[in-house]
N, C-alpha and C positions, 0 to 999 in steps of 0.2 A: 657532714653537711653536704647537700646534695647542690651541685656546679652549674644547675640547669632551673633550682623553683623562682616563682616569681619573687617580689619582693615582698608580700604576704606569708611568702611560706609554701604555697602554689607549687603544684607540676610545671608548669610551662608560662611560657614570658608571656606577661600581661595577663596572667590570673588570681596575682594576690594583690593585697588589699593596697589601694592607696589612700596615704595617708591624709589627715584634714588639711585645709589651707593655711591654718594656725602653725601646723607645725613645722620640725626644721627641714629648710632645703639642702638636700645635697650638693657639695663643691667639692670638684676635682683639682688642687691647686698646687703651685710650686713653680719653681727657674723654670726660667726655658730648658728646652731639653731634656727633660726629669724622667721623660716617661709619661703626661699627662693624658694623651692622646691615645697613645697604645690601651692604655688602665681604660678609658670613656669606651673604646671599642671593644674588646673586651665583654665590660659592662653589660655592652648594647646586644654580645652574642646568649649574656643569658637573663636578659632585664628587658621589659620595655618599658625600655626610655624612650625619651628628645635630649639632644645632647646642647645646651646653650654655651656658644664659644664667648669666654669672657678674655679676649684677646683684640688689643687694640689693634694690630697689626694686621689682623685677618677679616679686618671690617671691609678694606677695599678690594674692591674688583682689578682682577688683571692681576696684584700683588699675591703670587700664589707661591715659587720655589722657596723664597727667602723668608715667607712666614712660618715657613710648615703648616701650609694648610691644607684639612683636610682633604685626601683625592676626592675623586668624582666616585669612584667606585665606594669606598666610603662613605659618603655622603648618601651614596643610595642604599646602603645597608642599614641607615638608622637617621631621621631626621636630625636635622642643621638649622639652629639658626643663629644668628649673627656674623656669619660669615658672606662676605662677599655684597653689603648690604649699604654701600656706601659708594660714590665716586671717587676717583683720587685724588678730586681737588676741593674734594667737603673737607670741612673742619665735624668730624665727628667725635660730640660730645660726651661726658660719661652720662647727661642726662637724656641721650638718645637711643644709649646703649640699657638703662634702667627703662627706658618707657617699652624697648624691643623686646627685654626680659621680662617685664610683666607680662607683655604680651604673649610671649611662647611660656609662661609659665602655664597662664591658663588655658593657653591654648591645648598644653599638655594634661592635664587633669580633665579637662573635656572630653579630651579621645583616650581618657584611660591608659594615660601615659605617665610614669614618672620622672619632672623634669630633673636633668642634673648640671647643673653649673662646670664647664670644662674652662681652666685658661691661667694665664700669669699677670693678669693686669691688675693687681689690687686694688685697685683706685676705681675699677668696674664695679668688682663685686661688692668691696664695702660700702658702692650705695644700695642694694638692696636689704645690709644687715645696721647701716648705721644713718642717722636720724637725716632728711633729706635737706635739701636748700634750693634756696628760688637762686637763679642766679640775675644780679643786675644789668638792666640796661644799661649796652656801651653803644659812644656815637660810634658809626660806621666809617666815617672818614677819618676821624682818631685811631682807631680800631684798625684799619686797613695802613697807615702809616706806621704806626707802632708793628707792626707784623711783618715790614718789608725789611725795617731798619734792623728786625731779630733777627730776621730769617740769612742774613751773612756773618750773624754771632755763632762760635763755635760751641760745642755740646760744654766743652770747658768751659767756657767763659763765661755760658749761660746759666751755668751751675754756680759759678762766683756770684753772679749775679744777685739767683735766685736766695744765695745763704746770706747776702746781705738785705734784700727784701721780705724774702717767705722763708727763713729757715727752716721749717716748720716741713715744705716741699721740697727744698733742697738735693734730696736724695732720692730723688724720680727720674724716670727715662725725660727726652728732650721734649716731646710733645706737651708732656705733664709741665714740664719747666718752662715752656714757652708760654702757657697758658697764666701758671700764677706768676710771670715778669710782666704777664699782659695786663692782667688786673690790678696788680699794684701801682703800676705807673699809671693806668688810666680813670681808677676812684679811690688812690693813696690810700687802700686797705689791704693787709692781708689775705687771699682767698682762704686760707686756712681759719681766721678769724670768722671772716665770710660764713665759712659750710655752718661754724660752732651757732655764729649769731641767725641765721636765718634756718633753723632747720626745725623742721618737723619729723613727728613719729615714725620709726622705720616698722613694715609692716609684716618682717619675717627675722627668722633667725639662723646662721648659718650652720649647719654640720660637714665640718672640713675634711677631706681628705687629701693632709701635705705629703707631696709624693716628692721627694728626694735623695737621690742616688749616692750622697753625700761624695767622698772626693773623688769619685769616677766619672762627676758630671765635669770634669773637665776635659776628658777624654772623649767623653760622649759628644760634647761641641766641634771639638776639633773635627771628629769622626765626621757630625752629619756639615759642619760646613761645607767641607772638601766633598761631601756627599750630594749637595745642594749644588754646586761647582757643576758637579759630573752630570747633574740632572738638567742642566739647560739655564743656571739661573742668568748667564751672560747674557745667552742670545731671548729669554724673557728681557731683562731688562733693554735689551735695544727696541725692540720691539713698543717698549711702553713710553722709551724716549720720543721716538714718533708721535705721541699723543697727549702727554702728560707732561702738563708745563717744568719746570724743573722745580719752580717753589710751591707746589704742590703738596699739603701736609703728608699724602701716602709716600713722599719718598722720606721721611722722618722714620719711618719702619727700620728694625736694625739693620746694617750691612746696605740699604737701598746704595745710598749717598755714594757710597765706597766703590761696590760693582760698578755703579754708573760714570765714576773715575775712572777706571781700567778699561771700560767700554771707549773713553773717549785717549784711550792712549796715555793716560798722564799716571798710570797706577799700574807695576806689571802685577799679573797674573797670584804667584807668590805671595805679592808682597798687600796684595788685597786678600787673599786669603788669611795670610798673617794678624793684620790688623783686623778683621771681622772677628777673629778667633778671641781675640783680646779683650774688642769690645763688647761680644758677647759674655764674656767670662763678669766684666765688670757689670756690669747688668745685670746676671743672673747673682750677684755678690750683692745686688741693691735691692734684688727680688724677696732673696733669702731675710737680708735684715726687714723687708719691711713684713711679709707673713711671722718674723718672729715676733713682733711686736704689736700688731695691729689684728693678731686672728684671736680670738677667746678660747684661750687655750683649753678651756672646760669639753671643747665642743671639738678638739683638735685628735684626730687619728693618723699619726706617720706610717709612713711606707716608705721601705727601700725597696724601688722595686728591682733590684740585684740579689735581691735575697728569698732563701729557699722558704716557699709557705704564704708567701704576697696574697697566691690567691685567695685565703683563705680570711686572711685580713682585709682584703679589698670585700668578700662574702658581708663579714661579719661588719662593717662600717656600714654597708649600704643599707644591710638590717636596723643598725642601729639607728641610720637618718629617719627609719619609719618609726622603731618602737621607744624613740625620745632617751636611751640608754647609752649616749656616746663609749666608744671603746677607745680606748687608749693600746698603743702597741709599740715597743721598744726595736728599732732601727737594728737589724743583723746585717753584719759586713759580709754573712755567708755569700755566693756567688748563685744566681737563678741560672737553670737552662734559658729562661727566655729573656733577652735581649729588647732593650725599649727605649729609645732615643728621644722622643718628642713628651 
């Protein structure tokens, strides 16, 4: 199989065929730190793509070391979008981040591009594969009270919370959990009731690619946190302290909260490092259960990307999101020469 045709079958990127509108979109998916990022680039050196980031974290501006988002050089080697595409102090929704990806869907089929879904935020993606919802009217001055008195509840407590109101949510990052405490207390319904009872036809189907390192992605966190450290993420965040209120949903991002403790003396160095490592770990623990349960597995191609022959699998899936053939591919603990953190 040749490393360079298009995804037609093509000599060179952006000469085979793309696929109808009907059919499955490719998803690059998995924990933080799996490798997602590396695999989209990659991709992009012998695909033309657009790469759509389906990461809640990298929606805001300014917020760049601690997301792992893409560089700038990156970014110029293969179109972006959903990145960077918000303020810090927007409450950016999953049905903003669905209207952004229709939009760069088609925007990509226009210019003879194949779009591909890059990211870990499950709750993005499976609104474009699972049936949509209006969301209700909330008053704004209830709305803005209920947000202040969250916003000094702990990720833990919010989690108690949530499993005695939305069980259902319970086991999502905090942004996610602050949202379904919101709407239960404020139209005594479930949001998860909510998405079931208001939802209309979804207009696409997914073709997954789960990329996980299985247990060296603990290693891999550790690595790039302490990596993210060395890259400036301190004196980023002081910098953003200057401008960005403190209840600010973009410091809800992992680790924000944390750096911004150490920044203000109350956290050493260490022991913020320590604690992001942790809370990353658990995260990517709640990432893994939820793609194991919520992706259609019919439509599901794994990758270890530590293992000898990836590229070959990553070939052979992006094939299949065009020729409707999903492949299936068994996880090797072998070790790859190439090395992939994000």
């Amino acid at each position: 199989m040749s490393s360079t045709g298009g995804l037609g079958g093509a000599s060179g990127a952006g000469e085979g065929l793309l696929p109808p509108p009907s059919s499955l979109l490719p998803v690059v998916c998995g924990p933080t730190a799996a490798g997602k990022s590396a695999i989209a680039q990659w991709l992009a050196q012998r695909h033309n793509i657009l790469i759509i980031s389906a990461d809640s974290r990298q929606v805001y501006r300014g917020f760049d070391i601690g997301t792992g988002k893409p560089s700038a050089s990156e970014q110029q080697a293969v179109p972006h979008r959903g990145v960077d595409v918000a303020d810090p102090r927007e409450r950016y929704s999953a049905a903003k981040w669905n209207a952004m990806a229709r939009s760069a869907i088609a925007e990509a089929r226009e210019s003879r591009r194949q779009p591909v879904i890059v990211g870990g935020t499950g709750f993005y993606i499976s609104t474009l594969f699972q049936p949509l919802w209006h969301e209700p009217e909330l008053d704004p001055a209830a709305r803005t009270a209920v947000q202040a008195a969250l916003a000094a509840i702990t990720t833990d407590e919010l989690r108690r919370w949530c499993t005695t109101l939305d069980p259902a949510r319970a086991h999502l990052g905090r942004a996610q959990l602050l949202r379904a405490v919101e709407i239960a207390l404020l139209t005594g319904h479930r949001l998860s009731d909510l998405h079931k009872a208001g939802a209309s036809q979804a207009d696409f189907r997914g073709c997954y690619l789960l990329v996980d390192p299985g247990p060296e992605l603990a290693v891999s966190i550790a690595a790039r946190t302490s990596a993210m450290f060395e890259a400036g993420w301190t004196q980023e965040v002081t910098g953003l302290m200057q401008s960005v209120p403190a209840d600010a949903p973009a410091w809800n991002a992992s680790g924000y909260r944390t750096v911004r403790e150490h920044v203000e003396g109350t956290v050493h160095r260490s022991a913020a490092i320590e604690r992001i490592i942790i809370e990353t770990r658990q995260f990517a623990k709640r990432q893994r259960t939820w793609f194991r349960h919520q992706l259609d597995a019919t439509q599901v191609t794994q990758l270890a990307p530590n293992a000898t022959g990836w590229q070959d699998v990553v070939e052979k899936w992006i094939r299949s999101c065009s020729s409707q053939s999903p492949v299936t591919n068994p996880q090797s603990p072998v070790t790859s020469p190439w090395s992939v953190s994000r």
